[in-house]
N, C-alpha and C positions, 0 to 999 in steps of 0.2 A: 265600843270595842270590848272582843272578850278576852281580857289581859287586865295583869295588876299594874301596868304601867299606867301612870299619871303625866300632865303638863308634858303634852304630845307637842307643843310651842317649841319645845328643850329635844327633841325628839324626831323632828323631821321638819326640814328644809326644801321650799317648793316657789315654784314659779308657773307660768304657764303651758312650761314646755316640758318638765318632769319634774321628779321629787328624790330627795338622796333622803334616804332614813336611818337610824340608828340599826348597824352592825347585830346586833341582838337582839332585834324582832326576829319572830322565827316565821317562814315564809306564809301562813294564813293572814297572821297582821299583814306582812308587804305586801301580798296582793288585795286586801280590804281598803286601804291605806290607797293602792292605784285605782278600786275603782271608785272610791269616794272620790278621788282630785280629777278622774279622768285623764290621767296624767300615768306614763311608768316610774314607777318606784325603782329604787337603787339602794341595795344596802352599801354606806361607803365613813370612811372616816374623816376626820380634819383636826388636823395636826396631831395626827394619831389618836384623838379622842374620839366617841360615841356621839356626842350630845350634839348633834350636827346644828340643830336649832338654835341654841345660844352660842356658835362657834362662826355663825355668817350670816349672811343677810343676803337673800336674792332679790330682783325682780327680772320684770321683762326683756331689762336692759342690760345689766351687770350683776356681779357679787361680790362681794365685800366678806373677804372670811378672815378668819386666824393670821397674825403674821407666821406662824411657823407652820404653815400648810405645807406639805411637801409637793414635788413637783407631780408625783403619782398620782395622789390627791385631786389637784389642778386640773389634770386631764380628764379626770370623770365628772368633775364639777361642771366643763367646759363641753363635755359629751351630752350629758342628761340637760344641763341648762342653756345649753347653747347660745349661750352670751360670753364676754368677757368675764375673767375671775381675778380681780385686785387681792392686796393683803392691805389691813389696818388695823388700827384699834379705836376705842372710845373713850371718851371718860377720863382725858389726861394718861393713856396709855392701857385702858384695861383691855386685853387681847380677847373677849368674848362676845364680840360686838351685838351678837343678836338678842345680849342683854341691857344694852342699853342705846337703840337703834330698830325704829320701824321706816320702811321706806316702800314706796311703790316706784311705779315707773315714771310718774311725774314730781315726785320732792320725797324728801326724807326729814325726819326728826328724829335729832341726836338727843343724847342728854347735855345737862347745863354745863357740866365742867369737861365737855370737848372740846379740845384745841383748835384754835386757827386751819393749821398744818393738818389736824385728823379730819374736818370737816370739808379741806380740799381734798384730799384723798376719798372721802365717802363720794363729794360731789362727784369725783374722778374714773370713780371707780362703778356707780350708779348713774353715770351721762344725767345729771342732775342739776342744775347751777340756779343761783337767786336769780330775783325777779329784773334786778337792776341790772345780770350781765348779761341779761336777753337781748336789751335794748340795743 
């Protein structure tokens, strides 16, 4: 990338069906950015912040972002990723989930000190469940 931005993890939020990026890439990044994923690029926020990457977690199936996404927010997320969009946190309430939270379309892994309560919501939120509630 020819830009002084670093840890593009923190920086753009993608799935298979498109990618929402941080607001302040200026349009040569957003379109380098779509055609490296094959994927359209979206400049957009979440919960009124930039850092889209550490602010949600997508996959194929769901997304898990910020609790204080707004509902504007919501609807582009829901556009570009065309999946469902949950709110949660991690980590005993840290609201950045994409910092402590990788998941694909079949399982996810939290960090250690997530809750009960936040890991049925990640399940919930990512159509993801243990191995024992398949059965």
């Amino acid at each position: 990338m020819e830009t002084r931005k670093t840890a593009y993890g923190n920086l753009v939020l993608a799935n298979d069906f498109g990618a929402v990026v941080d607001p302040r890439f200026k349009e040569p990044t957003i379109k380098q950015i779509s055609n490296t994923l094959g994927v359209e690029a979206v400049p957009a926020e979440i919960a009124g912040l930039p850092y889209v990457g550490s602010l949600a977690v997508a996959t194929n199936k769901g997304v898990l972002a910020h609790p204080l996404l707004k509902d504007e927010e919501r609807k582009v997320l829901e556009e570009v990723f065309k999946v469902p969009v949950d709110v949660g946190s991690i980590n005993c309430g840290v609201p950045y989930v994409g910092t402590g939270l990788i998941a694909n379309s079949h399982a996810a892994v939290a960090g250690s000190m997530t809750t009960g309560p936040e890991m049925f919501i990640i399940g919930s939120a990512l159509d993801v469940v243990q191995d024992d509630e398949k059965k």
